[in-house]
N, C-alpha and C positions, 0 to 999 in steps of 0.2 A: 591078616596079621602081618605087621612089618619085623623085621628083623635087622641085626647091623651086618655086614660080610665086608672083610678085609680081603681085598682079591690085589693080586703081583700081577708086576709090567711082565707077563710072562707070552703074551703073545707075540709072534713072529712079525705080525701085524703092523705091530705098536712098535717094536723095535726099526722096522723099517720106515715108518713113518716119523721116528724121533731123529733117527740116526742124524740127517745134516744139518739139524741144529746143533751138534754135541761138539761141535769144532773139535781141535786133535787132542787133547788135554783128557778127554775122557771116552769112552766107549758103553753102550749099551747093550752087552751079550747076549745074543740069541739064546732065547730059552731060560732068559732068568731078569730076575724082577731088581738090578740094581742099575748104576753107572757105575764107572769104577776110574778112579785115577790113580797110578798111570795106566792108558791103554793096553791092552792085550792080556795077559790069562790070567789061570785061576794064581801063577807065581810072578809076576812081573810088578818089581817094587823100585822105587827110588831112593837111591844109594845117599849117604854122605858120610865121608870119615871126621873124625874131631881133627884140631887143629895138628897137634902132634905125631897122626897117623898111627893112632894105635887102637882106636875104637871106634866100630864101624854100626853107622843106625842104617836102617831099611823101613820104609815104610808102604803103605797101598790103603787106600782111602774107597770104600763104598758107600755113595748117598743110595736110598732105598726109599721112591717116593712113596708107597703106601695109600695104595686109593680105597677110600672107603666109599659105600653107599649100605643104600638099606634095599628092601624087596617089596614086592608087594604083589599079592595073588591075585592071577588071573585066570578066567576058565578056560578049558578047551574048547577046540574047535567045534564046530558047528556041527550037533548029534552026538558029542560027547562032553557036552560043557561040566560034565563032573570030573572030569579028570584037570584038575585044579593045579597050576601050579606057578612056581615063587619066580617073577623076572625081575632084574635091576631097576631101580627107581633113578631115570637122569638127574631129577630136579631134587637129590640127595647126594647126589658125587660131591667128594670133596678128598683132598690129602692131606696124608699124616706120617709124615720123614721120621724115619730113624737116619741112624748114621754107624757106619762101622768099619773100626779099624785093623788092621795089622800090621805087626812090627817086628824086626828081629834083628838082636843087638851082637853082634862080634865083636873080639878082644885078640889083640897081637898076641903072641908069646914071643917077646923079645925083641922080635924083627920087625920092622915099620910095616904094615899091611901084608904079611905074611904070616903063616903057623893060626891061622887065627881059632877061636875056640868058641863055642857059644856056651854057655854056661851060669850058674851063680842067679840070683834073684833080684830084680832091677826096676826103679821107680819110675812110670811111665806117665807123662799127662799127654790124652788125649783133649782135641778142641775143634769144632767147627762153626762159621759163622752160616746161615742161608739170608741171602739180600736179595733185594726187590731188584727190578733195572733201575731204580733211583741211587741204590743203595743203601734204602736204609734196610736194618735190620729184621728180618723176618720169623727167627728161630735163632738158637744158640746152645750147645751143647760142651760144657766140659767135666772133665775126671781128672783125679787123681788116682792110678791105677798103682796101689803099692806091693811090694814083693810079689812080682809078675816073674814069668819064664823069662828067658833070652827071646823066646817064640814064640807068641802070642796074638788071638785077634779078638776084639770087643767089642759089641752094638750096644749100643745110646740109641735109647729113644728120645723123639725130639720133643711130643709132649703139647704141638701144636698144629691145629688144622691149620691148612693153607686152603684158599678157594682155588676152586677149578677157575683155568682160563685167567689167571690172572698177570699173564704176563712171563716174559725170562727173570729166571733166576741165577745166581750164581752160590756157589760153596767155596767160602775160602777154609780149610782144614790143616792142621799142623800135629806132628805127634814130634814128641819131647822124652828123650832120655835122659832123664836129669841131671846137669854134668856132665852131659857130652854134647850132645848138638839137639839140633829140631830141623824136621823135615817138616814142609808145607807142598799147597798146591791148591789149584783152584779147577772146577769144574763149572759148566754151563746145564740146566734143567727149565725145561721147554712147560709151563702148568696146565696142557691144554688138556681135555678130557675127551675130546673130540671121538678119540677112537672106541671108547666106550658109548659115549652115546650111539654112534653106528650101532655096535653090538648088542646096545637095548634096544635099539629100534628093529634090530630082525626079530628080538625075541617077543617082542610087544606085537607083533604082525602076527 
């Protein structure tokens, strides 16, 4: 019997072995299944005020590759081949991006970048493009996110497999306070499966 299982870049494994493709633009957190732009924590965003310095957007960008595969039953060991069970199928790997945002919008009282307030209900568009090393288009994700917090985060699913192994990728992503400004940024994602198949191959042993 096969089955589908959605399993996260959550191994230490995988994270170490991704890590020096990710150049400085993005990070791969130990112990969890995204990249994230800008680098460093769960609060590290990238700032820009509007022109007149009175409203202030923040944003943080997480791709979240999503690898899928199926399973498929195999017996135990030799003198207990009934004890039956489910290992990853390689020749099923493949991924499936979401993408998810967050943002948070500040307002002067009065004084150019000062007193500021978060507050009131605010019209958000999120966007992200995923491109080939050609550049062409691989995936595309936008929203219109209306009467939102000042403080807010939102996953988009991307809605499209990608093959394993097919090369670097890149995310160009932008979030938009409507009337005030748009933050962007770009990250680098490595499609290789590699590290999975390792880890069906112990368990297929």
């Amino acid at each position: 019997m096969k089955r589908t299982r959605t399993a996260a870049l959550a191994l230490a494994t995988a994270v170490a072995a991704l890590a020096p493709l990710l150049g400085q633009a993005a990070v791969a957190a130990q112990g969890t299944s995204y990249l994230q732009d800008p680098a460093g924590g769960e609060k590290s965003m990238k700032s820009q005020w509007t022109k007149d310095e009175m409203h202030k957007l923040e944003a943080q960008f997480r791709f979240h590759p999503g690898v899928q595969y199926k399973t498929v039953t195999r017996p135990g060991p030799v003198g207990a081949q009934e004890w039956e069970r489910e290992v990853g199928d390689p020749k099923t790997l493949a991924w499936q991006p979401s993408y998810e945002f967050a943002w948070s919008v500040s307002d002067s009282m009065l004084v150019k970048k000062a007193v500021t307030t978060k507050e009131g209900k605010h019209p958000i568009v999120v966007q992200a493009v995923l491109r080939n090393a050609k550049r062409a288009k691989a995936g595309e994700v936008r929203q219109e996110l209306a009467n939102r917090p000042a403080t807010g985060r939102a996953k988009v699913e991307g809605g499209k497999r990608i093959a394993c192994d097919s090369g670097e990728y890149t995310v160009d992503w932008s979030v938009t306070r409507t009337g005030y400004t748009t933050l962007t940024g770009t990250l680098r994602w490595d499609s290789s499966c590699e590290q999975y198949r390792v880890a069906f191959a112990a368990e297929n042993s």
